[in-house]
C-alpha positions as CSV (number, residue, x, y, z in Angstrom):
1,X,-170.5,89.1,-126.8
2,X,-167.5,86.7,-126.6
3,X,-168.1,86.5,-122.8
4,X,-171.9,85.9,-123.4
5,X,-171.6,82.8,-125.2
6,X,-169.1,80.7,-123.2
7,X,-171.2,81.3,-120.2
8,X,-174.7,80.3,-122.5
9,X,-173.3,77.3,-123.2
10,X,-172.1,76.4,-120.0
11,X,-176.0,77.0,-119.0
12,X,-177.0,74.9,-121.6
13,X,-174.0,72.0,-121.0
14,X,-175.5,72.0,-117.1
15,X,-179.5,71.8,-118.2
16,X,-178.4,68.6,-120.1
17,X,-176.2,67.0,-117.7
18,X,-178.8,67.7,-115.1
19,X,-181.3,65.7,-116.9
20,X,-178.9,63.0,-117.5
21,X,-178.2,63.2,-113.1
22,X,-181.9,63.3,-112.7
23,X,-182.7,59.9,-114.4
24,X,-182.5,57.4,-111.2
25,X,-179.5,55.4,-110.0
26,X,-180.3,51.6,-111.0
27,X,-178.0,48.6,-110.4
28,X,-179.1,45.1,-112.1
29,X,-177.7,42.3,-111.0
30,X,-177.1,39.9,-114.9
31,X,-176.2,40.8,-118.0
32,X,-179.1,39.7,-119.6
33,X,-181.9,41.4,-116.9
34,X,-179.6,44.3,-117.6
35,X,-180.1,44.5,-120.6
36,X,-183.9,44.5,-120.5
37,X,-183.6,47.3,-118.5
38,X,-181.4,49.4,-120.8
39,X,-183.7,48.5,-123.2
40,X,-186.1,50.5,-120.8
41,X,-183.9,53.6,-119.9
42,X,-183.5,54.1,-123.7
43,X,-182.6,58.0,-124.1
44,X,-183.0,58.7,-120.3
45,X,-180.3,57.3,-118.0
46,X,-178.2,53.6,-118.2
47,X,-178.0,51.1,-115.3
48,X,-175.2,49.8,-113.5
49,X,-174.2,46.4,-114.1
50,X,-173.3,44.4,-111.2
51,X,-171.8,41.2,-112.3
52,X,-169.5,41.3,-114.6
53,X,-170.0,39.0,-117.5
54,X,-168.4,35.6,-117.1
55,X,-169.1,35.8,-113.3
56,X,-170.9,33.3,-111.6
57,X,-174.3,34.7,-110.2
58,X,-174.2,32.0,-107.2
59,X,-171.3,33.3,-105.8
60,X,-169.1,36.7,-106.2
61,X,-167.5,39.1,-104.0
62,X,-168.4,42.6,-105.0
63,X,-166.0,44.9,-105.7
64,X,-165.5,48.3,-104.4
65,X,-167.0,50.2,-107.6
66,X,-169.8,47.2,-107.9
67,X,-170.5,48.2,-104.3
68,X,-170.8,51.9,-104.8
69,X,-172.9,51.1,-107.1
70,X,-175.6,49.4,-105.0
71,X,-175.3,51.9,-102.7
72,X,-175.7,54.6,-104.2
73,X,-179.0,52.9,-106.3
74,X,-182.2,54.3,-106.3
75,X,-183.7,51.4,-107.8
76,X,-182.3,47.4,-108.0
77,X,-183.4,44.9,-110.1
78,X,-182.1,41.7,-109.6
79,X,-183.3,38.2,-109.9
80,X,-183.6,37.1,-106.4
81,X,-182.3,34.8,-104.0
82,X,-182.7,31.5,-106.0
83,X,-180.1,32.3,-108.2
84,X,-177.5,34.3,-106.0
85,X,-178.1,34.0,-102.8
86,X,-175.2,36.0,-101.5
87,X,-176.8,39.3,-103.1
88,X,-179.7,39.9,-100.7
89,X,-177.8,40.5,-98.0
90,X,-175.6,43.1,-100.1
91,X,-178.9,44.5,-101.3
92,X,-180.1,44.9,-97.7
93,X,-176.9,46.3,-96.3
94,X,-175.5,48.4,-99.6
95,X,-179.2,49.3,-101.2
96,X,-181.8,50.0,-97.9
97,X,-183.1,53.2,-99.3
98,X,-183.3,51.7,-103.0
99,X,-186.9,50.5,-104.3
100,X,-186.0,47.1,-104.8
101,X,-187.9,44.8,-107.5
102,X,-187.1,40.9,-107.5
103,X,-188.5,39.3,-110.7
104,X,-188.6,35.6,-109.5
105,X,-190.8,37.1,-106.5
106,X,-193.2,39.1,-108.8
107,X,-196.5,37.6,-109.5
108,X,-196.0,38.2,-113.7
109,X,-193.2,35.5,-113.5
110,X,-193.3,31.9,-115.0
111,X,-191.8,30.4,-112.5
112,X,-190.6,25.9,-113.5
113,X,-189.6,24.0,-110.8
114,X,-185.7,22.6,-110.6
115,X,-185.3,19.4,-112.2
116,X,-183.0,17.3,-110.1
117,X,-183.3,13.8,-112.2
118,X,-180.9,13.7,-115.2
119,X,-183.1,12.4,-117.4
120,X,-186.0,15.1,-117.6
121,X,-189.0,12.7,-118.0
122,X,-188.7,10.7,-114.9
123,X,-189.1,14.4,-113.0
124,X,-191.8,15.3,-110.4
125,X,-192.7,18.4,-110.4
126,X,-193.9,18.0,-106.8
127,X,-190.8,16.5,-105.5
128,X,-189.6,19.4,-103.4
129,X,-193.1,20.4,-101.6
130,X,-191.8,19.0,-98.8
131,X,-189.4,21.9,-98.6
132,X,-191.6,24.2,-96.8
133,X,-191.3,27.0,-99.5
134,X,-193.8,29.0,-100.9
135,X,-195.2,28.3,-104.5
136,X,-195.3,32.1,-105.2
137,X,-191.6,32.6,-104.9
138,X,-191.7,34.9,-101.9
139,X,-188.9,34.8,-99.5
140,X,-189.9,32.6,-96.8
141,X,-186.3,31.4,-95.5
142,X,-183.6,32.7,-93.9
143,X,-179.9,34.3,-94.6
144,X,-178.2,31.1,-93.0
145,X,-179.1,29.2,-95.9
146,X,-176.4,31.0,-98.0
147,X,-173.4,28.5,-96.7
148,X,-174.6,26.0,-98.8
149,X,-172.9,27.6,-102.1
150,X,-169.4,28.2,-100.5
151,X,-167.5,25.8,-102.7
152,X,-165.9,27.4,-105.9
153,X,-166.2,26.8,-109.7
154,X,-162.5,25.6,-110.0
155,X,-163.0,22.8,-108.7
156,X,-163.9,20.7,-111.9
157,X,-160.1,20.4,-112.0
158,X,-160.8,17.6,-109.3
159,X,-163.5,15.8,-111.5
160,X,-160.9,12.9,-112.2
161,X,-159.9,12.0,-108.7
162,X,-163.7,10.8,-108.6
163,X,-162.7,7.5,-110.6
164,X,-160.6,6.5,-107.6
165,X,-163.9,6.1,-105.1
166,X,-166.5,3.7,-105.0
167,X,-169.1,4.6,-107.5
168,X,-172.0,4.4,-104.9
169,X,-170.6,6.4,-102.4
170,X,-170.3,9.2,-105.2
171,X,-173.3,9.0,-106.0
172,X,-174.8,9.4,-102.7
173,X,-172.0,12.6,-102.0
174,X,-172.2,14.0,-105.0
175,X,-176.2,14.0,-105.5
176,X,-176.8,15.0,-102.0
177,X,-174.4,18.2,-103.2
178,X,-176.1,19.3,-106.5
179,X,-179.5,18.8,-104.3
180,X,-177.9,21.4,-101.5
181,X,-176.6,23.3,-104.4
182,X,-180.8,24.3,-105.0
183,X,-181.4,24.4,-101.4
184,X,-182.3,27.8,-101.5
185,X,-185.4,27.8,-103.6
186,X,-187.6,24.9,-105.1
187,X,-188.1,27.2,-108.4
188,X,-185.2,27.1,-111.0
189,X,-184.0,31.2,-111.2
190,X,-183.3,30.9,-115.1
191,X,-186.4,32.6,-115.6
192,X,-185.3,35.2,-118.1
193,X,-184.7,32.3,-120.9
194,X,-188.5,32.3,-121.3
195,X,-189.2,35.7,-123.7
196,X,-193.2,35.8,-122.2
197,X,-191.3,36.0,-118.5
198,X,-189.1,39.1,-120.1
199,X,-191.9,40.5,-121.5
200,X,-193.8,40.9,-118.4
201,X,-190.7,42.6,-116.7
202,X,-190.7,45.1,-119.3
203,X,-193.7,46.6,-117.4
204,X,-192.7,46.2,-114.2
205,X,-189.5,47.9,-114.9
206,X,-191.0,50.8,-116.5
207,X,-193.2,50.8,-113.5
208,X,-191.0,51.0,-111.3
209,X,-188.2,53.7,-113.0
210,X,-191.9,56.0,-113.4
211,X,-192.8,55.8,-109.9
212,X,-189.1,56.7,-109.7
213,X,-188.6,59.2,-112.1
214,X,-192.5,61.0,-113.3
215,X,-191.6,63.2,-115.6
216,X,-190.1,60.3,-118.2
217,X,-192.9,57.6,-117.2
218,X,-194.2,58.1,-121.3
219,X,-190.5,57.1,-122.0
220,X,-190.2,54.1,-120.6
221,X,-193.5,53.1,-121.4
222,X,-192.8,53.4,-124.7
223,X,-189.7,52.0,-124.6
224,X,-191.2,48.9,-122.8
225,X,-193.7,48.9,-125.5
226,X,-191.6,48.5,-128.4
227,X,-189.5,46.2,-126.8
228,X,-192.2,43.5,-126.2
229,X,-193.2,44.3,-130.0
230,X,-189.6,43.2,-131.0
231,X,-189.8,40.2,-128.3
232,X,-192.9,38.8,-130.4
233,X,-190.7,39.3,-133.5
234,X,-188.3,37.0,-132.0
235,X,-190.1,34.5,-131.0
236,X,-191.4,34.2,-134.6
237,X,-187.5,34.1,-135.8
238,X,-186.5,31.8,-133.1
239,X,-189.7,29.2,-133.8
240,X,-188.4,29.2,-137.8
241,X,-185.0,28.5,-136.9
242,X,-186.0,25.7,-134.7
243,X,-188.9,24.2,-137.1
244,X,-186.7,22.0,-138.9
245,X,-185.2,19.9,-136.5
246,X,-187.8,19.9,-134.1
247,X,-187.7,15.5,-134.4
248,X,-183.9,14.9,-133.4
249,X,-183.0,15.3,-129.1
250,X,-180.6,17.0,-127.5
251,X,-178.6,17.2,-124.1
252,X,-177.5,19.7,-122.7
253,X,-174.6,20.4,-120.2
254,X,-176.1,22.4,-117.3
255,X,-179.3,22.8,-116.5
256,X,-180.1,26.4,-117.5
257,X,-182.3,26.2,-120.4
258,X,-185.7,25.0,-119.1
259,X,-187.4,28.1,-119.6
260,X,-185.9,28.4,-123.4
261,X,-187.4,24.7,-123.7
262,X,-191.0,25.1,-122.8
263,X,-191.1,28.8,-124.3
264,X,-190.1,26.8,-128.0
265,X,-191.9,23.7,-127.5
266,X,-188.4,21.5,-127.8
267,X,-187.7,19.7,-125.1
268,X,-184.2,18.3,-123.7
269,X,-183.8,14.6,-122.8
270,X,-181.3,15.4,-120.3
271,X,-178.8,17.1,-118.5
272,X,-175.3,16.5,-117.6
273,X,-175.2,18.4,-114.7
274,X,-177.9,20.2,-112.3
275,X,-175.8,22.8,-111.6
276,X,-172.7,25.1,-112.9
277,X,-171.5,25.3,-109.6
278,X,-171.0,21.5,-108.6
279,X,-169.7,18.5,-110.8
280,X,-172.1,15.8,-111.4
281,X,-171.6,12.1,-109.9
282,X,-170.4,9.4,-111.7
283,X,-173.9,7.6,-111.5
284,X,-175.7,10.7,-113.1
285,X,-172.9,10.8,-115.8
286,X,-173.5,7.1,-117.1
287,X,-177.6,8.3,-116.9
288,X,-176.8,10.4,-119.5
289,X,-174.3,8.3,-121.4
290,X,-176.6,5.4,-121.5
291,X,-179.3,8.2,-122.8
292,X,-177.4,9.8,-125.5
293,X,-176.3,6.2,-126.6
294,X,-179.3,4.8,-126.5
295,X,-181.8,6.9,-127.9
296,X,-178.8,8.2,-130.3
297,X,-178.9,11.9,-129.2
298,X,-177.2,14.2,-132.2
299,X,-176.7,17.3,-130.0
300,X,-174.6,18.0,-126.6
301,X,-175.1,21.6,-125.9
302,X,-171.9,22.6,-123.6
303,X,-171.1,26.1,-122.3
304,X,-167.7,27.9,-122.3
305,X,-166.4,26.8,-118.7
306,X,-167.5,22.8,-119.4
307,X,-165.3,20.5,-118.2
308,X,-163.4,18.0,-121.5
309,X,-163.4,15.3,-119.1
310,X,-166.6,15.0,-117.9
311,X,-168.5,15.6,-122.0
312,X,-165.6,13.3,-123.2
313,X,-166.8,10.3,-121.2
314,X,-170.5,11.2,-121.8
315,X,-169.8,11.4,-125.7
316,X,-167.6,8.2,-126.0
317,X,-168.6,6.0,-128.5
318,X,-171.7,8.2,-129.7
319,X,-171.9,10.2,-133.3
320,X,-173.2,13.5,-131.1
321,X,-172.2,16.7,-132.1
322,X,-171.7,19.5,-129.7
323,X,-172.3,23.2,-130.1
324,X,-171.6,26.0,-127.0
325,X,-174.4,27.9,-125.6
326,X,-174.1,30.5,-122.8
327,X,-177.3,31.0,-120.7
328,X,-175.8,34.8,-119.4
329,X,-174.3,35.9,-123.1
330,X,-170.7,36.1,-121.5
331,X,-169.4,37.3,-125.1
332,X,-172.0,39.3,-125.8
333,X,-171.7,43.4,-124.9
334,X,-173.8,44.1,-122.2
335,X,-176.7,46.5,-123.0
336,X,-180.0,47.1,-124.5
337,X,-179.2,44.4,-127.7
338,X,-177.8,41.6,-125.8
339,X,-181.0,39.9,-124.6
340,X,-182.5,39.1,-127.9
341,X,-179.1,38.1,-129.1
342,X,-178.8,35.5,-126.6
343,X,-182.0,34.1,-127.3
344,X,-181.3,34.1,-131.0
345,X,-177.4,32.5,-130.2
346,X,-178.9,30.1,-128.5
347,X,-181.7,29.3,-131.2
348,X,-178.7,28.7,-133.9
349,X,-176.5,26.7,-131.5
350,X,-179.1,24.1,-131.2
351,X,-180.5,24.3,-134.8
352,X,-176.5,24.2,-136.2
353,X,-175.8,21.3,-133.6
354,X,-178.9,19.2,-134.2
């Protein structure tokens, strides 16, 4: 008897772990995608996570494990070009017998354009049509195009040699370089700040893990399900926090939160910067001075790796208050809760700020 029941519950330790092995292999490429998925694979299988949080999605050099990880993925999910260009051709080296589902491409997805003008209101939303890309997000340009985000993000440490040039010629070099920075795409890839856009990859995510994996399609179904029931919840919570001050204007530091903005109805009246990845000019710094001085903005949303300089010059002589908020949920633990608590950090950073 004493022999018998080790070797049962080996038998029973492997019919477990084999059901754990036989949920697919999924890499996702941000935290917060990632954790829409997770939300998914509830009780089946987790994804891979393949940018580390506090890592810029425009640029990063994968590391061996984030690597293996790809390759060895049944399915990816990712955003798509338009926000890291340097992934697709990892995903079409590392993952070319993965399924492969890019949310800015599908058809569900919201897609806004990206705002180049610092002050919102003066924007076109058919300034870039001359660009030759497709309105329906599909990739229609080629791999060359990646060069343009080679520059690095500590380089804000050379924001104050700036001062020293002639203010037009910075603002000729430094706008033509956030406008290359969005070279790649006329859409602006924050698309998972709109809740209706994460709602709609619910389904295509348990779509795509059923067509993977029959045998636990009611699973993620489900689980998609009852996640887009707990999305509408939110969007109630988040419209009560934001009610009250739905009459005062706020800035914000990078342009990230577009989608957040139409989803809630509360438009910003500016932004600092077009892009984390370049600093802004001079010129489009004194737009936004001028703006929050003049139209007496209370709120500056910044994120954690703003530059001092750069929001102390825009807030000089204003009454603005400032408040951090983190499109990616860098502090947040990555998994299944972290997308609806980003959407609700954000809600109380800009209702505590304002």
């Amino acid at each position: 008897m004493s022999r018998i029941r080790p070797a049962l519950a080996l038998c029973l330790t492997l019919i477990g772990g084999t059901a754990m092995a036989d949920a697919p292999r999924v890499a996702v490429d941000i935290t917060p995608v990632h954790s829409l998925v997770a939300r998914v694979m509830a009780d089946v299988g987790t994804p891979d996570l393949i940018l580390p949080p506090g890592a810029s999605p425009h640029e990063y050099n994968l590391r061996p494990s984030e690597a293996s990880a790809l390759q060895n993925a049944d399915i990816v999910v990712w955003m798509g070009e338009d926000l890291a260009p340097w992934m697709d051709h990892a995903v079409e080296t590392l993952a070319a017998n993965a399924s492969v589902l890019t949310l800015l491409e599908a058809d569900v997805t919201t897609r806004l354009d990206v705002r180049e003008n610092a002050l919102f209101e003066a924007h076109s939303h058919n300034d870039h049509d001359d660009r030759g890309h497709k309105d329906d997000g599909h990739d229609d340009h080629g791999h060359d195009d990646h060069a343009h985000d080679d520059h690095g993000h500590d380089d804000h440490a050379d924001h104050a040699a700036h001062d020293d040039h002639d203010d037009h010629a910075d603002h000729d070099t430094h706008d033509h370089a956030e406008h290359d920075d969005h070279a790649h795409g006329t859409h602006d890839p924050h698309a998972w700040l709109s809740p209706a856009n994460a709602g709609a990859w619910l389904n295509l995510i348990a779509a795509e893990l059923s067509a993977a994996d029959p045998e636990n399609a009611g699973t993620y179904f489900a689980n998609a399900a009852a996640a887009r029931a707990e999305l509408d919840e939110l969007n109630a919570e988040i419209s009560a926090t934001l009610d009250p001050v739905r009459n005062r204007s706020f800035i914000v530091f990078h342009d990230a939160y577009q989608y957040f903005e139409a989803a809630f109805d509360f438009p910003a009246a500016g932004a600092i910067s077009l892009s984390d990845a370049t600093d802004p000019s001079p010129a489009r710094i004194a737009q936004v001075r001028d703006r929050v001085r003049d139209q007496d903005i209370a709120c500056v949303l910044t994120e954690p790796q703003f530059n001092p300089g750069i929001l102390a010059t825009v807030l000089d002589g204003t009454t603005a208050k400032t408040a951090v908020s983190d499109p990616l949920g860098v502090d947040l633990t990555p998994g299944p809760a972290l997308y609806p608590q980003l959407i609700r950090n954000l809600a109380t950073a800009l209702a505590s700020c304002l």
